[in-house]
Structures are given as C-alpha cells and as structure tokens.
C-alpha positions in Angstrom: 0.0 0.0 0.0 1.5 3.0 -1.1 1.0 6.2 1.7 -0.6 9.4 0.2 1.6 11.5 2.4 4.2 12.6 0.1 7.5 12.4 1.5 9.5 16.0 2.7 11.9 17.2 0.4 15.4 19.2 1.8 15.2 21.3 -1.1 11.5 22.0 -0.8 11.8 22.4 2.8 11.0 26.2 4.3 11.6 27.2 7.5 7.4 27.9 7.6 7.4 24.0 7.7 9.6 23.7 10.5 7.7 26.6 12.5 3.8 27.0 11.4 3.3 29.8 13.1 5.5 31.6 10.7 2.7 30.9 8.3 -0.2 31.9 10.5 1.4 35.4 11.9 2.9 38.2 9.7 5.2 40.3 11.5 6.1 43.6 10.6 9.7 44.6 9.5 10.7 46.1 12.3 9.4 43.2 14.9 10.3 40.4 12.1 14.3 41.6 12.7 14.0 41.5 16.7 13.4 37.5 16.5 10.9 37.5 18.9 10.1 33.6 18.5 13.4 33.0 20.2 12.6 35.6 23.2 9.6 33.2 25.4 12.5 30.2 25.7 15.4 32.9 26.9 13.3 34.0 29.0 12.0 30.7 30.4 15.3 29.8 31.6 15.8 33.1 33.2 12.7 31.9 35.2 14.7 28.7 36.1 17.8 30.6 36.9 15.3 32.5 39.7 14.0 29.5 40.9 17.2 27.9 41.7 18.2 30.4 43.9 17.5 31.3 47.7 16.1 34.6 46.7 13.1 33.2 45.0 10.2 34.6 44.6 11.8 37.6 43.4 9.4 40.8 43.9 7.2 41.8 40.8 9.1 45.1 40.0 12.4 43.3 39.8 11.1 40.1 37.8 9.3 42.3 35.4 13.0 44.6 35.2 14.7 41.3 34.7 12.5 39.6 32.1 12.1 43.3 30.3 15.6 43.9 30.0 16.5 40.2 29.0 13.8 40.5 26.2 15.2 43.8 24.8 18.8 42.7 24.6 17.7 39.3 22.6 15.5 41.8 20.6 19.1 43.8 19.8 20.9 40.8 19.7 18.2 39.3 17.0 18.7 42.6 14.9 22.4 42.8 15.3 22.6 39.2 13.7 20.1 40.3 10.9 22.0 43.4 10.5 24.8 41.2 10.2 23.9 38.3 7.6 21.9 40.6 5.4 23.7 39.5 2.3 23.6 36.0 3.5 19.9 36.1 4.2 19.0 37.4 0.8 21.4 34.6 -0.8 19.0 32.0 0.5 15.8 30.9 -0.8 14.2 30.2 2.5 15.3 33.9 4.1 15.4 36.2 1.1 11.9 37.7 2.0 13.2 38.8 5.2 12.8 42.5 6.1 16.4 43.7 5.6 17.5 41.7 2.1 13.8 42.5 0.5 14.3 45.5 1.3 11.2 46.4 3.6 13.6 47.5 6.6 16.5 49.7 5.9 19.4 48.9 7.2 19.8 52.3 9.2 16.6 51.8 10.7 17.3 48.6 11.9 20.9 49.7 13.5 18.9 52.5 15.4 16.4 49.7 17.1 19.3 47.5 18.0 21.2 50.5 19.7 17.7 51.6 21.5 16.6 47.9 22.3 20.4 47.9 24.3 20.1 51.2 25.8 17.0 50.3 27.5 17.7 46.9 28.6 20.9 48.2 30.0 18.6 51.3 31.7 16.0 49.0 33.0 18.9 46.3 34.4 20.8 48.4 36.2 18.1 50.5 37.5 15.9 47.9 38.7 17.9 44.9 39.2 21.9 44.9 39.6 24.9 45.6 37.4 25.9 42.1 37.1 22.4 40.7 35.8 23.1 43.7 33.6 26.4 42.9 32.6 25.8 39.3 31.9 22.9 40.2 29.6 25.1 42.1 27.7 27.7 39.8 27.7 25.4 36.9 26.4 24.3 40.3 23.5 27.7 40.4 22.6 28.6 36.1 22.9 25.4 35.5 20.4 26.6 38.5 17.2 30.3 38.5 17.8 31.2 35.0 19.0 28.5 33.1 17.4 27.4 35.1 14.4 30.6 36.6 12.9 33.6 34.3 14.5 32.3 30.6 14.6 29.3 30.3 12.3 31.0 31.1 9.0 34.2 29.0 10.2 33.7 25.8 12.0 30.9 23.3 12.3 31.2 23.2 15.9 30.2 26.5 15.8 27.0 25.9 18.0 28.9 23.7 20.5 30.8 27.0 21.6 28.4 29.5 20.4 26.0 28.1 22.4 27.0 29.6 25.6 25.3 33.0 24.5 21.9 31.0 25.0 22.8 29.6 28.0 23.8 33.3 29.7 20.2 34.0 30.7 20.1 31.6 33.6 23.0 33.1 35.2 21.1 36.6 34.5 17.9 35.0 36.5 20.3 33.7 39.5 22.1 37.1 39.5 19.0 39.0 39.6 17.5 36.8 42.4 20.6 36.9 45.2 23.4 39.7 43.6 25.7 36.4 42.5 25.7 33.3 40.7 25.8 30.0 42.3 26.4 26.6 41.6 23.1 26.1 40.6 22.7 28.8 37.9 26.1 27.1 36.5 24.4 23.6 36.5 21.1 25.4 34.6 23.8 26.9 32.4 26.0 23.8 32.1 22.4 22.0 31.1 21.3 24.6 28.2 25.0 24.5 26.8 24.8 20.5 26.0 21.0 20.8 25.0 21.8 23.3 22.5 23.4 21.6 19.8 20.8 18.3 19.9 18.2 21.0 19.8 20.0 23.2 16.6 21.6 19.9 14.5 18.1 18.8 14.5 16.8 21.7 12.4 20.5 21.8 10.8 19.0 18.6 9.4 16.0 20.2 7.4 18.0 23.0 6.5 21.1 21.6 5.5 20.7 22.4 1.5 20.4 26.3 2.4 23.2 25.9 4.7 25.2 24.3 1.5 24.1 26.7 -0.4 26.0 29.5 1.2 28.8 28.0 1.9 28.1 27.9 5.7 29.8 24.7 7.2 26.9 23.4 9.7 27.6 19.9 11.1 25.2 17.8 7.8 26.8 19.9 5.3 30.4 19.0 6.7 29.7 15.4 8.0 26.4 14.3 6.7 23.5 13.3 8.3 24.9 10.1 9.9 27.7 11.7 11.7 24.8 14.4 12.7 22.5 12.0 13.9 25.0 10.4 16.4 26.6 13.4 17.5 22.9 14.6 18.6 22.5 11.3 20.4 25.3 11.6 22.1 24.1 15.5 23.3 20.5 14.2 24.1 22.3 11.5 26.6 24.5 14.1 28.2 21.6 16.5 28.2 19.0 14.0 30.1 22.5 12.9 32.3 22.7 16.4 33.7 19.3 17.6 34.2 18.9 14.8 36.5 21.3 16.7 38.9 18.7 19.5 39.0 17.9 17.1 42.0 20.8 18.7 43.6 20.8 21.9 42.6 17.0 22.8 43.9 17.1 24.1 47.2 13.9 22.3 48.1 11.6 20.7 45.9 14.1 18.5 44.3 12.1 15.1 44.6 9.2 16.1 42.6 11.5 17.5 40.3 13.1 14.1 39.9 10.2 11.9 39.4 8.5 14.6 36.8 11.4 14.9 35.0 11.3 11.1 33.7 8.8 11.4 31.1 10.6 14.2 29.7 13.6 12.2 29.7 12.3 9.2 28.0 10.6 10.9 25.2 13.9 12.9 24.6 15.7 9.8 24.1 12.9 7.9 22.2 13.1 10.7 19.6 16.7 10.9 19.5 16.9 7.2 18.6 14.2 7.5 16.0 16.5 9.8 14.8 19.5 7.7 14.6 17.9 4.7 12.8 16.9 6.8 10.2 19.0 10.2 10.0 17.7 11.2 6.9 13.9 11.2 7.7 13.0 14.8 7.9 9.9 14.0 9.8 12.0 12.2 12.4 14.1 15.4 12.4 11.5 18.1 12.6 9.6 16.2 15.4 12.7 16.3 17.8 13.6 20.0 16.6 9.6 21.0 18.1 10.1 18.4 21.5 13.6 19.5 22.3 11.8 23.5 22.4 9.5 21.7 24.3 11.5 19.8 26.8 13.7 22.9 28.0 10.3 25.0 28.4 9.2 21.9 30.3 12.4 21.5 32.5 12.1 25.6 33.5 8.3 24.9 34.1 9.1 21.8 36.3 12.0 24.2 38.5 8.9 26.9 39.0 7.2 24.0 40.2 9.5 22.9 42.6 9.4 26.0 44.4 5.6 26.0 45.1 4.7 25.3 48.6 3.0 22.1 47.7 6.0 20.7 46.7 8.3 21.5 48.8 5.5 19.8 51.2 5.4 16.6 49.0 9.3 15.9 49.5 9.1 16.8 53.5 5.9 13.9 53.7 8.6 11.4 51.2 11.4 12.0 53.1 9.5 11.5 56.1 8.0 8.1 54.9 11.4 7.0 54.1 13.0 7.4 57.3 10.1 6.0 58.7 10.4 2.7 56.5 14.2 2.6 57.1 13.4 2.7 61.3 11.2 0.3 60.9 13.2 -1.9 59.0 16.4 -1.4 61.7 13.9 -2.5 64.2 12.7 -5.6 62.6 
C-alpha cells in the first residue's frame, strides 16, 4: 500500500514547515528583525535561573526589570545578527523575504532599534535589578553577534557547541537578579542549556542543510552528513537527560518532585533521539525532535517553578519522612 503522504523534500523544505506559526502570523519589518520567536525560551530559563536560587520569589518590579531587560537585549541581539547576515539572508531561498535583504527595513533603521533595544535593557537592568544581571545580559548580546554570528558560524561546524554559551547566559542573568551572585546552581542550569543546544539546533541543521550548502556555511550535515549528525545529537541528548537529572541537587527544596517529573521528559527525549538515529535522513523524524527538544527545556524551566511551590516542597518533606520512617522500621525488625 502506497502512503498518500508525500515524503519532505530538503530542497522543498522552508523554514514555515519547521515553525507553522510563521505561516499563521505576519510580522512587521521592524518586529520580524528582533526575533521575537526566540525571546519566550530565553526568558523561560531566566525563570529557572530564579527558581534555583535562595532569593526566590523575586518581587514583581524586579522580575518584570529582569525579564524586560532580558527581552530587549535578545531583541538587539536578534537585529544585530540580521544586521549582520543581510547578504547572507538574501542569498537563500528560505530567508530572502526577510525585512532587511527584501528591502522592507533599511538597514539604518534597523541599527537604530538595535542600539535603543540595548540602551534600554541596560537602563532597565541596572536600574531595577543589579549591574551584574546587567552585565551578563550584555555579555550573552555580545557572545550570540560577535562569537557566534561573525567568528564561529562562517568557520567551523562546531560552531553551536561554543556558540551556544550565548543561549545559555540567561540563567545566570535569573540567578544574578535573584541573590546579587551566581551559584552553583545557575552554573548547573547553564552547564544544562550549553549541552542541549546543539541536539536541539543539529536537529533543524538537518531540514535546513541544502540552504546551509548553499551558502557555503559549514553546519555539522553539510560538513559530516547526516549520519555523523545523527549520532553526535544522540550523544548530546544523553549528556543533556544525564545532567538535568542533577537539577535534584541543585533545587534548594523541591528537588524530589522534580526528579520523578522529569522522567517522562527524559524518556521521550531519548525515544526521539533514537528514531532519529535509525533513520538520520527522515525529515519528519528530524522536525519532530527540533519541536520536542523547544518543548523539553520550556518543560524542565516549568518543572524548577514547580519545585518552588509550597506544595511541593511539602510533598518531599511527607517522602522523606516516609522513608526514614520505613528505614526505622526496618532497623527495628
């Protein structure tokens, strides 16, 4: 029986078929360039850099200073790279409607957002939060166009294992905001978006690969194939469910619930990882662990929040309770 599904194409593939809602909602130019698809996930794990820290809740004028100024600097950030890869946006089928190479955003325009999007983050940082949740926001500004965008991403195909790190900043901007430092368990959120990253991008590398050719831009299918891909994302998605598990740890109360929530996450992540691996060059495959791995670190954010609710932190006190219960009865026996 023959399917009536027709089978994705790479070189038919848009990026509209990767993300519907690209289809459904029109931005305008000058929103389009600020990337504001990308913004909810930055700003989830700022959430989870708060909620690892003593200083959670934070009070509503400084979460709304932190999660305002953490959404303009990715908005600068997104315009900065746009501003950057104009030319390489309008060699490529899939981005040359964009707002900067078709023209309907000039490029002066743009350079005056980005400066204004990173003046006011910067205002609203240091005003309502502290300098060093400014200062890393910045820094992660400055990791994602200069190390990411103009150093690694025309140069190496491990450009996402190291450029990475500018996605992973905004934890350390939620821990910072919440006590005035960063502690070992914003590193360990940090650490955790750092090895999820690549999984998460080689998927849609994957779908995109032809584009990527295209241009000349060495992304880890173009150089290795999608073999090579496929295992190195496996091995990411192990490392990835390895570490979160240590969010155990790293919780300063709610940790058990944590734990035992986190498993189905987990095991779907490695289910679609594997899919993935006995057939690397099935696009469905691909595009279904691209969507679950945005999933999965929205979901790991939502389960630290979680963790902090009073109900929670209740259900590990009756656990551990019932534990060291069981374990005196058993020395008494």
């Amino acid at each position: 029986m023959v399917s009536s599904t027709p089978e994705i194409s790479v070189q038919d593939l848009r990026r509209e078929d990767v993300v519907p809602s690209r289809k459904i909602v029109q931005l305008p130019p000058w929103l389009e360039v600020a990337k504001p698809r990308l913004i909810p996930l930055l700003l989830a794990t700022t959430l989870g850099g708060m909620a690892l820290s003593e200083g959670w809740p934070l009070s509503s004028p400084k979460l709304v200073c932190t999660l305002g100024g953490g959404a303009l600097a990715a908005a600068a950030a997104g315009v900065l790279n746009c501003l950057w890869e104009q030319e390489l946006d309008g060699r490529m089928k899939r981005t040359s409607g964009r707002a900067l190479p078709s023209g309907r955003l000039s490029p002066s325009s743009a350079f005056i957002g980005a400066i204004s999007c990173t003046l006011a983050a910067a205002t609203l940082l240091v005003g309502g939060v502290n300098c060093l949740a400014a200062g890393l926001s910045l820094l992660g500004l400055c990791s994602y166009v200069l190390l990411y965008t103009v150093l690694l991403k025309p140069r190496t195909s491990q450009n996402i294992v190291v450029g990475g790190v500018a996605g992973a900043i905004p934890p350390l901007v939620g821990a910072a905001a919440a006590t005035g430092h960063v502690g070992l368990s914003g590193w360990w959120l940090f650490a955790l978006v750092m090895v999820w990253t690549p999984a998460h991008f080689w998927a849609l590398a994957l779908l995109l690969r032809e584009d990527y050719r295209a241009v000349g831009i060495p992304m880890l299918p173009v150089v290795k194939g999608s073999v090579a891909t496929a295992k190195a994302i496996t091995n990411y998605g192990w490392a990835t469910v390895v570490l979160s598990v240590f969010g155990i740890f790293a919780l300063p109360e709610g940790g058990l619930l944590y734990g035992i929530l986190l498993v189905p996450f987990n095991a779907r992540l490695l289910q679609m990882v594997y899919r993935l691996s006995a057939s690397p060059d099935n696009l469905e495959r691909a595009k279904g662990l691209f969507r679950w791995s945005i999933l999965y670190m929205f979901g790991i954010c939502l389960l630290l929040v979680m963790s902090r609710l009073p109900l929670a932190v209740q259900f590990d006190y009756q656990s551990l309770s019932l534990l060291h219960h069981i374990a005196m009865s058993s020395n008494v026996v």
